[in-house]
VOPAGU-2260 file (C-alpha; in pm, 1 decimal, decimal comma):
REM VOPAGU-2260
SITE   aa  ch    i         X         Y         Z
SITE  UNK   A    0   -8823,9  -14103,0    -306,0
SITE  UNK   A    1   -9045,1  -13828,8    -164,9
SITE  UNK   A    2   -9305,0  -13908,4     110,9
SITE  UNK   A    3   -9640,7  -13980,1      13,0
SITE  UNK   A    4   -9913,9  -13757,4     149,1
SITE  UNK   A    5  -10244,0  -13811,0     150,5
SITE  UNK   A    6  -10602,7  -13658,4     196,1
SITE  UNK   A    7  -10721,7  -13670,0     541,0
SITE  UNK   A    8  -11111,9  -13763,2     516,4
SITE  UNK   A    9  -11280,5  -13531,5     304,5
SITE  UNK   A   10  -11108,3  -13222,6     415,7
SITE  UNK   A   11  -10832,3  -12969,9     261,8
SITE  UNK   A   12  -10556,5  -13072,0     459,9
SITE  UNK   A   13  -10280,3  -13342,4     307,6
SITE  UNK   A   14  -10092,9  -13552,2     578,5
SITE  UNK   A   15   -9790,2  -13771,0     548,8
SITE  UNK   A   16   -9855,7  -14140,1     466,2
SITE  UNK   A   17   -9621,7  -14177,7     816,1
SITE  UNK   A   18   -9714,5  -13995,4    1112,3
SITE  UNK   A   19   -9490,8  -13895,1    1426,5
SITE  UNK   A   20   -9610,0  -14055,6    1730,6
SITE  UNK   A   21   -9506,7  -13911,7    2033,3
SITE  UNK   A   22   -9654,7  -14151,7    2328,9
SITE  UNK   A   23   -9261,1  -14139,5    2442,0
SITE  UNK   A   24   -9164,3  -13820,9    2483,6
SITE  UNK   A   25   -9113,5  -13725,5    2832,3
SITE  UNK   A   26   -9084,2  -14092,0    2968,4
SITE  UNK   A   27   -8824,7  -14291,4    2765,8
SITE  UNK   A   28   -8750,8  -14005,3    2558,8
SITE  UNK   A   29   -8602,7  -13659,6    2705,2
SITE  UNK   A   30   -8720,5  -13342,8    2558,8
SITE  UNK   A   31   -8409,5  -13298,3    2363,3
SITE  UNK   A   32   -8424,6  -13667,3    2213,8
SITE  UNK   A   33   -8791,5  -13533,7    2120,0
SITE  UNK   A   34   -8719,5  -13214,6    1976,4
SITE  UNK   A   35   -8464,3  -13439,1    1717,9
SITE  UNK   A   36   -8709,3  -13670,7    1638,8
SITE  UNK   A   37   -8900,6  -13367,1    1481,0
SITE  UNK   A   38   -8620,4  -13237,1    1319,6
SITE  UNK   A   39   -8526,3  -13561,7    1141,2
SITE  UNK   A   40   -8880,5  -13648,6    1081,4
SITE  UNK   A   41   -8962,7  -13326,2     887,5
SITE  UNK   A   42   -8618,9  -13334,9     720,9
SITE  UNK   A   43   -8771,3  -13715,2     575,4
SITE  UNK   A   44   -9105,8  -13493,3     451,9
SITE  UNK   A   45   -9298,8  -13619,2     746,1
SITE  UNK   A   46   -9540,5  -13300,0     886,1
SITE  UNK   A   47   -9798,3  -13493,4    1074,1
SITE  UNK   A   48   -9744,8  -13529,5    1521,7
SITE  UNK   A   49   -9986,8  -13726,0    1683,5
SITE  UNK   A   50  -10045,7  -13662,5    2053,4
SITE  UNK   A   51  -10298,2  -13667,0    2301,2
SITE  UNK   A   52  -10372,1  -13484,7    2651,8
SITE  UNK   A   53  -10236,3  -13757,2    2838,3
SITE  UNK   A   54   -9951,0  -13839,5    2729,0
SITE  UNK   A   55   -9656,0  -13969,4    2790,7
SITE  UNK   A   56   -9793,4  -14375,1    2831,4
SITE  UNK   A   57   -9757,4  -14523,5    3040,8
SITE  UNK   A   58   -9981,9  -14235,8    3243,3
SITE  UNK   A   59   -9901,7  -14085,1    3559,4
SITE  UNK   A   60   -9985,9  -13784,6    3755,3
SITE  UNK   A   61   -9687,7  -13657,7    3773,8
SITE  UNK   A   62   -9609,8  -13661,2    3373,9
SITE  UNK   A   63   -9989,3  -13558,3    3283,5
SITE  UNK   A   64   -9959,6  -13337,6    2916,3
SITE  UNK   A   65   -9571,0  -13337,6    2912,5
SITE  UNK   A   66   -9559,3  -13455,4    2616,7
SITE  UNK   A   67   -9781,7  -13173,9    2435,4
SITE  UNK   A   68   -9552,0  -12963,1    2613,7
SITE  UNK   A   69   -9252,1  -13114,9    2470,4
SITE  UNK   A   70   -9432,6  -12964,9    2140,3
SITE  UNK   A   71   -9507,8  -12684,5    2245,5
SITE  UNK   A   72   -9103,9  -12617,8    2337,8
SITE  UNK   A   73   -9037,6  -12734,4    1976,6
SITE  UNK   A   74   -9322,7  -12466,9    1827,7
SITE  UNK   A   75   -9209,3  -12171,6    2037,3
SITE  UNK   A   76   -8813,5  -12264,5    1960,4
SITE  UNK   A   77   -8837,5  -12276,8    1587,6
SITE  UNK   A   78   -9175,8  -12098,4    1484,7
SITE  UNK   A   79   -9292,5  -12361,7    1208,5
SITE  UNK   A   80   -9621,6  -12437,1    1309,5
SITE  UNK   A   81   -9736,9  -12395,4     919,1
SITE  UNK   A   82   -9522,5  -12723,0     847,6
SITE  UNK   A   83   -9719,2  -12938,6    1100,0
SITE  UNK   A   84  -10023,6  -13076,0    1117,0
SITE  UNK   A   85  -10069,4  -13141,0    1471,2
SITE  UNK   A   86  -10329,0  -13399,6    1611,8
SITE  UNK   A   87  -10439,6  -13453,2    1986,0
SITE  UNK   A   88  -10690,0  -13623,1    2167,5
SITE  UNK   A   89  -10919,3  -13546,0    2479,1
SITE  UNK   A   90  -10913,7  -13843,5    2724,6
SITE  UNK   A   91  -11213,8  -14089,0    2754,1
SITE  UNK   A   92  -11341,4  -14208,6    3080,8
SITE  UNK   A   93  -11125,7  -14387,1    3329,2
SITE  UNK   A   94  -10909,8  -14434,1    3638,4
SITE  UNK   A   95  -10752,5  -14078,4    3593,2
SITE  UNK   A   96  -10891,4  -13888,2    3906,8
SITE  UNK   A   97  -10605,6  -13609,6    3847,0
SITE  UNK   A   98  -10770,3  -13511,8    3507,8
SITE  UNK   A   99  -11012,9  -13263,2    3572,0
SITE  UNK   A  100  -11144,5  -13484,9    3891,8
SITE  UNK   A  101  -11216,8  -13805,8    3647,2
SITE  UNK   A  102  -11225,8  -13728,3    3266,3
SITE  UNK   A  103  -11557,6  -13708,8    3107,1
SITE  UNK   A  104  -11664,3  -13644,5    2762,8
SITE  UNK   A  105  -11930,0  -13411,1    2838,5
SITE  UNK   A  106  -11920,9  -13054,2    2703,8
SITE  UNK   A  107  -11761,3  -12856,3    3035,3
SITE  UNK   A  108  -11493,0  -13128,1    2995,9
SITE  UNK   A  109  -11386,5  -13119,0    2578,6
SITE  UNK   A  110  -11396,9  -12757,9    2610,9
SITE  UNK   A  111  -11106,4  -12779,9    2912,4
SITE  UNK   A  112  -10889,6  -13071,1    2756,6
SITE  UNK   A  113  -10884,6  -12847,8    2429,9
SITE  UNK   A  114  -10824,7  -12499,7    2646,5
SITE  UNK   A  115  -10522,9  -12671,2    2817,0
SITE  UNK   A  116  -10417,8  -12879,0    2540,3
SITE  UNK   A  117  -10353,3  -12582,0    2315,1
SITE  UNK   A  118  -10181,2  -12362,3    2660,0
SITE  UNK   A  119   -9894,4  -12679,5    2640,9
SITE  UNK   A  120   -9899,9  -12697,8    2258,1
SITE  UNK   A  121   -9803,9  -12315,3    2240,7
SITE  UNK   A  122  -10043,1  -12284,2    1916,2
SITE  UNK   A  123  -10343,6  -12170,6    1844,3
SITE  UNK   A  124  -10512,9  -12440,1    1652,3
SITE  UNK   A  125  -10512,6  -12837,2    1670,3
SITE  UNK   A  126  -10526,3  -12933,9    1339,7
SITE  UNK   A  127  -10712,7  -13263,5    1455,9
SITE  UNK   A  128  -10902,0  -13315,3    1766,3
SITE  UNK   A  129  -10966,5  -13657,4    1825,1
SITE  UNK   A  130  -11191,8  -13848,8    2106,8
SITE  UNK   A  131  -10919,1  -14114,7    2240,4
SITE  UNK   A  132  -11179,3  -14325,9    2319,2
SITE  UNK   A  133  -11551,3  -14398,8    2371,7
SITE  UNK   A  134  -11749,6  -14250,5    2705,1
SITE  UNK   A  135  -11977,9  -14535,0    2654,2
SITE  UNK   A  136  -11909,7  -14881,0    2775,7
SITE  UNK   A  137  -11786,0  -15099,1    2431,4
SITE  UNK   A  138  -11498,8  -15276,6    2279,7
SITE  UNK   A  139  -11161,8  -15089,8    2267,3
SITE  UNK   A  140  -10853,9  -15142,5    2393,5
SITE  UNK   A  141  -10884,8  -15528,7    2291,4
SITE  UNK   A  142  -11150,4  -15618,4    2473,4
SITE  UNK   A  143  -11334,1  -15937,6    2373,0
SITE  UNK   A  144  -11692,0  -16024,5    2376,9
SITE  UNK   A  145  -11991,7  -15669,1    2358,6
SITE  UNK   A  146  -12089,5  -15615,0    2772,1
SITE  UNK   A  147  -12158,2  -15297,4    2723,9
SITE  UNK   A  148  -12514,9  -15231,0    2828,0
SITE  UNK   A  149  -12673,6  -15035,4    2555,5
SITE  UNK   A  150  -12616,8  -14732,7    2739,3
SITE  UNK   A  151  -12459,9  -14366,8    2645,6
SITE  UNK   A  152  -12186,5  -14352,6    2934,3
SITE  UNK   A  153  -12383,5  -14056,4    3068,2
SITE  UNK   A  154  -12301,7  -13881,7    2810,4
SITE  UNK   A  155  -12451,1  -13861,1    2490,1
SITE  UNK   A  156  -12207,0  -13860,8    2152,9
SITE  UNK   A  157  -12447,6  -13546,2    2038,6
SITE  UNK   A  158  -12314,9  -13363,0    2313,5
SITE  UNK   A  159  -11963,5  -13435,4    2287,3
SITE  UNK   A  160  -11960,7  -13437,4    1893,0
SITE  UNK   A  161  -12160,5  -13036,3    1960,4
SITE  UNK   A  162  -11899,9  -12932,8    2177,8
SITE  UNK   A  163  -11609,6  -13066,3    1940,3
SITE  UNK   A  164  -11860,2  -12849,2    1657,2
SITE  UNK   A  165  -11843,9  -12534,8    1884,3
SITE  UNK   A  166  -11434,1  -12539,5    1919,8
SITE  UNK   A  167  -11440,5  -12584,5    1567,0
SITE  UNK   A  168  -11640,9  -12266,8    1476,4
SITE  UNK   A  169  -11424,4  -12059,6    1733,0
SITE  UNK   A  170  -11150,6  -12158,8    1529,6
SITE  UNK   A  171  -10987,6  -12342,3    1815,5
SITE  UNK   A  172  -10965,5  -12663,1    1599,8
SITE  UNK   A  173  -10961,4  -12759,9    1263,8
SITE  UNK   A  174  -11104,3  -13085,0    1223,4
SITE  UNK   A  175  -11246,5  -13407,6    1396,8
SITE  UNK   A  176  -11139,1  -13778,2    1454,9
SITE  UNK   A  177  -11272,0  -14037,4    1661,6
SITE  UNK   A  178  -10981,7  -14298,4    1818,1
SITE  UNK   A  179  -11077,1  -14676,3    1914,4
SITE  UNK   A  180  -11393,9  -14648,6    1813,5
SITE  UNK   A  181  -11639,6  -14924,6    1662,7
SITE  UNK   A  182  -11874,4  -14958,3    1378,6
SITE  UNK   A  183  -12138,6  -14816,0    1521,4
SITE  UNK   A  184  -11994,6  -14538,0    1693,1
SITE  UNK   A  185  -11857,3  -14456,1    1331,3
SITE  UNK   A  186  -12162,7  -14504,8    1162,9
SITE  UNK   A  187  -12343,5  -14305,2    1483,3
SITE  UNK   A  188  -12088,7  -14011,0    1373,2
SITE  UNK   A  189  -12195,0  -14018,6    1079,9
SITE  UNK   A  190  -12523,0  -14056,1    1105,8
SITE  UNK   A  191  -12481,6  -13701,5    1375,3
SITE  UNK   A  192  -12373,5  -13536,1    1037,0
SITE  UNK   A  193  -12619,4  -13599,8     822,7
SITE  UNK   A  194  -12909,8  -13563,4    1038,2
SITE  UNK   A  195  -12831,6  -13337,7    1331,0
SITE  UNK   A  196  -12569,9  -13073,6    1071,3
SITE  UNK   A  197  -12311,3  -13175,7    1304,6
SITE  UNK   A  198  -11934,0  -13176,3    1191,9
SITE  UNK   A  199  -11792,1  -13443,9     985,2
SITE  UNK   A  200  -11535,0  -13707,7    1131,7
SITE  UNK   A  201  -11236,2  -13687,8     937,0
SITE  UNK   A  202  -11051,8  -14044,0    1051,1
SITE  UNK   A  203  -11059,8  -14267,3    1304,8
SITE  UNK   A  204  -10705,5  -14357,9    1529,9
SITE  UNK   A  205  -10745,6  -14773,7    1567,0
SITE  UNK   A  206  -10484,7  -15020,6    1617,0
SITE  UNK   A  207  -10405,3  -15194,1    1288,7
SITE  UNK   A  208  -10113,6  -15454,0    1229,1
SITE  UNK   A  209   -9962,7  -15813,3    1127,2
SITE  UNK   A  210  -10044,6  -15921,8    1448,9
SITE  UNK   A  211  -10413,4  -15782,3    1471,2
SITE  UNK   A  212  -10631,1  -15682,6    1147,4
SITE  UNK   A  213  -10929,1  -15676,1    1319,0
SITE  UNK   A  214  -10990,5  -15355,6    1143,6
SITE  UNK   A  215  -11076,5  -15493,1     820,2
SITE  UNK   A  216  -11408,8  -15668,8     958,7
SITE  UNK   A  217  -11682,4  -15371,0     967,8
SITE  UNK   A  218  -11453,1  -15082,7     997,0
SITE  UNK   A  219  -11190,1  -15087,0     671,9
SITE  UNK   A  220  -11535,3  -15056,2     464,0
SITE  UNK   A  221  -11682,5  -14734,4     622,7
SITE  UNK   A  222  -11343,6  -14603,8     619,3
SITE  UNK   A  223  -11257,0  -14618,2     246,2
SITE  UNK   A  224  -11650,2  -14556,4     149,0
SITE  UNK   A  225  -11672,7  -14304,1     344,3
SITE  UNK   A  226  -11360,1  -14157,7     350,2
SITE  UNK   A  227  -11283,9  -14186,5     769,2
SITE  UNK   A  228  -10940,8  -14298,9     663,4
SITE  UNK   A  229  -10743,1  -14495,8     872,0
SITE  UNK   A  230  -10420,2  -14361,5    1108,3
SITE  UNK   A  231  -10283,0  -14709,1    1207,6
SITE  UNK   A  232  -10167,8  -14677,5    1553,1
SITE  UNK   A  233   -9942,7  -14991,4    1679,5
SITE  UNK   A  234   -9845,7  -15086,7    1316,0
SITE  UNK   A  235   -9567,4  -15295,1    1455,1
SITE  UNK   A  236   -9741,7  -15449,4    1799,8
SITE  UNK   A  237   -9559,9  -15242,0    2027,5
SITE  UNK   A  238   -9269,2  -15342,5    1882,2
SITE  UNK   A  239   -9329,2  -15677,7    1833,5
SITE  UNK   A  240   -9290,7  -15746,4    1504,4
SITE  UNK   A  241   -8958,7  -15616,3    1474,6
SITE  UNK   A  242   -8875,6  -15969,7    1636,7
SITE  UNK   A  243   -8658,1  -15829,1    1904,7
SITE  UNK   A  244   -8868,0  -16028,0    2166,0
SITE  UNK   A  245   -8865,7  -16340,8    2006,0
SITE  UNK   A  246   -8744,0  -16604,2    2200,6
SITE  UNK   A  247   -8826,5  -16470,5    2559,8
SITE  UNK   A  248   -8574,6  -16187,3    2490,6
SITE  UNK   A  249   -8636,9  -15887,0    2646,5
SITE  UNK   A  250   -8394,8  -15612,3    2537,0
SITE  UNK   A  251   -8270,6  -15351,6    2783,9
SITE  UNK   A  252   -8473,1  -14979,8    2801,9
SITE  UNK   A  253   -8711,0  -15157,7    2606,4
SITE  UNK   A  254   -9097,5  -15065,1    2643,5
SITE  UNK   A  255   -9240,9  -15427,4    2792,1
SITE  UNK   A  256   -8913,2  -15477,3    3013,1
SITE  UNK   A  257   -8970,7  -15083,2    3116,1
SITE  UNK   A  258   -9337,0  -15088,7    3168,1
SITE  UNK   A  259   -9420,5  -15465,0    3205,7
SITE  UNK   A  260   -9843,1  -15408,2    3208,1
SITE  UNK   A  261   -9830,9  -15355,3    2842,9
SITE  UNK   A  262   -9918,6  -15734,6    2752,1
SITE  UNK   A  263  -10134,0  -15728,7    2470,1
SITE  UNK   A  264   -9881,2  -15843,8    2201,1
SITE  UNK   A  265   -9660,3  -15981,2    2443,5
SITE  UNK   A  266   -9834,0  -16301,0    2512,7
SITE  UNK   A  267   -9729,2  -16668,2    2419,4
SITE  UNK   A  268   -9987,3  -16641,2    2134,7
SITE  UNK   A  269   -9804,6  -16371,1    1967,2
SITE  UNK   A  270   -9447,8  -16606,4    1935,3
SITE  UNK   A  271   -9544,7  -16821,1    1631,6
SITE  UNK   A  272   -9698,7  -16556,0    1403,2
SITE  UNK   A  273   -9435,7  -16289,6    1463,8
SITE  UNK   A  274   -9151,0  -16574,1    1395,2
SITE  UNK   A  275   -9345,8  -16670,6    1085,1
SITE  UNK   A  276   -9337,4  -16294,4     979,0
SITE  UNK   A  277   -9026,7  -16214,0    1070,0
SITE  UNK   A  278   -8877,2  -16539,1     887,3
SITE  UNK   A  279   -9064,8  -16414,8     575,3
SITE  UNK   A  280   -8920,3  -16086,1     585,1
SITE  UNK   A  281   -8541,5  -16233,4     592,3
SITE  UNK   A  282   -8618,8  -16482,3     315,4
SITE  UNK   A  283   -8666,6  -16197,2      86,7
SITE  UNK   A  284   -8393,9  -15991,8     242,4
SITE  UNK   A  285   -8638,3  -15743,5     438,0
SITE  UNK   A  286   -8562,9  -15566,7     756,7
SITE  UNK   A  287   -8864,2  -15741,1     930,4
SITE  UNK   A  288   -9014,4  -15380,7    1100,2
SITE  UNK   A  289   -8994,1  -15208,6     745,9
SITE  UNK   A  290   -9180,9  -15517,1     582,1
SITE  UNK   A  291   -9489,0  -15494,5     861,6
SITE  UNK   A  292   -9516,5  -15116,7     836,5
SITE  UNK   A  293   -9498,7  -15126,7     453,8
SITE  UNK   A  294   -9767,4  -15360,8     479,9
SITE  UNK   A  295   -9998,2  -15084,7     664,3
SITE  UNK   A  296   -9914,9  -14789,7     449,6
SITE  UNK   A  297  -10027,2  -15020,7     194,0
SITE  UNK   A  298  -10356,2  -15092,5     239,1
SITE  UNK   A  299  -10618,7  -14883,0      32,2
SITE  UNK   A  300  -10808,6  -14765,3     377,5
SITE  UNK   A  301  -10503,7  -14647,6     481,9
SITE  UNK   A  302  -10448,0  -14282,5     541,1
SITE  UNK   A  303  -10134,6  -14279,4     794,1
SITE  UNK   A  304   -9925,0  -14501,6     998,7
SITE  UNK   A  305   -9843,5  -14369,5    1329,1
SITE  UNK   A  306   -9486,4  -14459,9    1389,6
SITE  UNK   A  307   -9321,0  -14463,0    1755,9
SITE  UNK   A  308   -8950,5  -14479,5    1833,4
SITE  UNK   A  309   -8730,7  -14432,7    2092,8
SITE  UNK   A  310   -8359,5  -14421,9    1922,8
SITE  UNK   A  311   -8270,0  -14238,4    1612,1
SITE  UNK   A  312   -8180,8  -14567,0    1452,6
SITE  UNK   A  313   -8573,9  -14721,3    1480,0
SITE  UNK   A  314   -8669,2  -14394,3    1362,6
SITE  UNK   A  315   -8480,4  -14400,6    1077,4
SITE  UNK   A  316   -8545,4  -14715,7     991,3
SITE  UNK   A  317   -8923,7  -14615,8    1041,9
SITE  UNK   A  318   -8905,7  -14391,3     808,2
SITE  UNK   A  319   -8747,4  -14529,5     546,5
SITE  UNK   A  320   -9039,0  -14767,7     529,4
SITE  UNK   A  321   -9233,8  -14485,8     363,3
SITE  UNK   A  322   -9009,9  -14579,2       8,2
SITE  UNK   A  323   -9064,9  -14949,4      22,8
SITE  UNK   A  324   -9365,9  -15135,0    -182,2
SITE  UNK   A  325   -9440,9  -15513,0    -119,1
SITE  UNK   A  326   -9396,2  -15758,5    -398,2
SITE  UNK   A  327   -9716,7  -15951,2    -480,8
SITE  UNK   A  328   -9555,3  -16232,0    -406,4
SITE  UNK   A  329   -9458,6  -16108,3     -27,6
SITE  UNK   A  330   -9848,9  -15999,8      13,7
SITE  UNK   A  331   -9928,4  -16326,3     -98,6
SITE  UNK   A  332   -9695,4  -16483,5     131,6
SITE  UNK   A  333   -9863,9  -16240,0     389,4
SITE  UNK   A  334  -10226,2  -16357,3     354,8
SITE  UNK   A  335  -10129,5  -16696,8     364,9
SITE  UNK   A  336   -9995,5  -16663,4     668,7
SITE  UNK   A  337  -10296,8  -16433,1     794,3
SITE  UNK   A  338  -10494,2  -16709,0     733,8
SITE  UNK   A  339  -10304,8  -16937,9     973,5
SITE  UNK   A  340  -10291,9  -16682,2    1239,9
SITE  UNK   A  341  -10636,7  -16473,1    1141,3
SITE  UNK   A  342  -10631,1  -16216,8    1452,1
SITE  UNK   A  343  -10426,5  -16332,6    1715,9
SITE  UNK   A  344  -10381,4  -16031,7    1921,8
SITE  UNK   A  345  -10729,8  -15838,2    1886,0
């Protein structure tokens, strides 16, 4: 079966229903490993990467914007840049003093991120620019509880949506996205658009899976109304929900045994929804990683699943995902057991 591509947001370009993710490449993956992935994703009709400035995760000085440059090998080695649509990201604030001092998202600073970003890529264009994640103080990265404090960050979203608009018209980038963001930093976008003749966000980059659909409350509807489609980053919890941890295990070269502060799906609250999914997946003779992804492409605000993988096998078997449609009664069995375990790893 050929893979599905879709419409990303309102504009011209069609993606693949599964996108690349390359958070790996140039940690647990070697540049060689990477440039394969490629090649076997875009033999399986996949032509959407998604990377960001400062990757490989988990960060470090010394690996800052390897992995764009692990593209930008690929690019300059086999000259298809028309057969990708490349994404990237420009960092949010944070503990990152060796990005440009302490990463902003003020105008001086989008206009460097993209400048370098684009030196590594070896291209000329980023397809998709996204903001990683808010310069204001909100809920990403799974916080809980609003303490944010009404404020802008120090910067104001007009001025980092105008710079994004000014890369744009230099032809420097192609379109817009906004990653962890909220509902009213979507609807603030939006409302930038209308009123201020800004550009238009295309999608927004959330984490959306089994294990935590808190997407669906206040974001899902602005993203199929107003077509900010989804790209479903962490569709399987980090891994998660492939069941390989079950039971305390903790598989060799693995990402929580190799970096051990990723914790959000790892914690005890995680074990009895991820057995319950995993069991369902068997009793209808599903590989349980397929099944969860499947589930993601799936839904109707939906417009890619960002897939990760370190071995050519869990790529594979990532892929092949793409082909395989739930049976009502599965999704059935699914919400059932949503409703057990509503959101237990925001």
């Amino acid at each position: 079966m050929p893979m599905e591509h879709r419409r990303l947001g309102r504009t011209d370009l069609q993606v693949s229903v599964v996108c690349l993710g390359t958070m790996t490449w140039g940690e647990q993956n070697s540049e060689a490993e990477a440039h394969a992935q490629i090649d076997t994703a875009l033999e399986a009709g996949v032509n959407f990467l998604d990377t960001a400035e400062m990757y490989p995760v988990a960060p470090r000085a010394e690996t800052y914007g390897r992995t764009e440059s692990i593209i930008g090998s690929w690019l300059k080695k086999n000259g298809r840049r028309d057969r990708l649509v490349i994404a990237s990201k420009v960092i949010g604030p944070g503990a990152f003093p060796y990005i440009r001092g302490g990463p902003r998202l003020d105008r001086a600073s989008v206009f460097a991120a993209c400048e370098a970003s684009l030196r590594r890529l070896q291209t000329d264009v980023i397809d998709l620019y996204q903001v990683h994640w808010p310069q204001r103080p909100t809920n990403y990265f799974g916080r809980l509880g609003y303490d944010g404090d009404g404020s802008d960050g120090g910067v104001p979203l007009a001025e980092t949506l105008g710079a994004l608009a000014e890369l744009q018209r230099q032809g420097k980038i192609r379109h817009i996205g906004v990653s962890n963001e909220t509902p009213w930093g979507v609807a603030e976008y939006l409302r930038l658009h209308r009123e201020e003749g800004l550009p238009r966000i295309a999608s927004i980059q959330n984490p959306y899976s089994l294990l935590n659909r808190s997407f669906e409350v206040g974001l899902a509807e602005f993203a199929q109304r107003e077509d900010v489609g989804l790209l479903a980053y962490s569709p399987l919890a980090m891994g998660v929900l492939s069941g390989k941890y079950l039971d305390g295990a903790r598989p060799a070269g693995s990402r929580m045994v190799v970096f051990t502060r990723f914790t959000r799906y790892g914690g005890p609250e995680a074990e009895a929804p991820t057995r319950a999914y995993v069991e369902l997946a068997r009793e209808h003779g599903l590989d349980p990683a397929q099944m969860a992804l499947a589930f993601v492409h799936g839904r109707p605000f939906t417009t890619a699943t960002i897939i990760g993988a370190t071995t050519a096998a869990q790529l594979r078997g990532n892929l092949d995902s793409a082909a395989l449609a739930l049976s009502p009664k599965v999704l059935r069995a699914i919400e059932a057991l949503h409703r057990r375990h509503p959101i237990p790893c925001p």
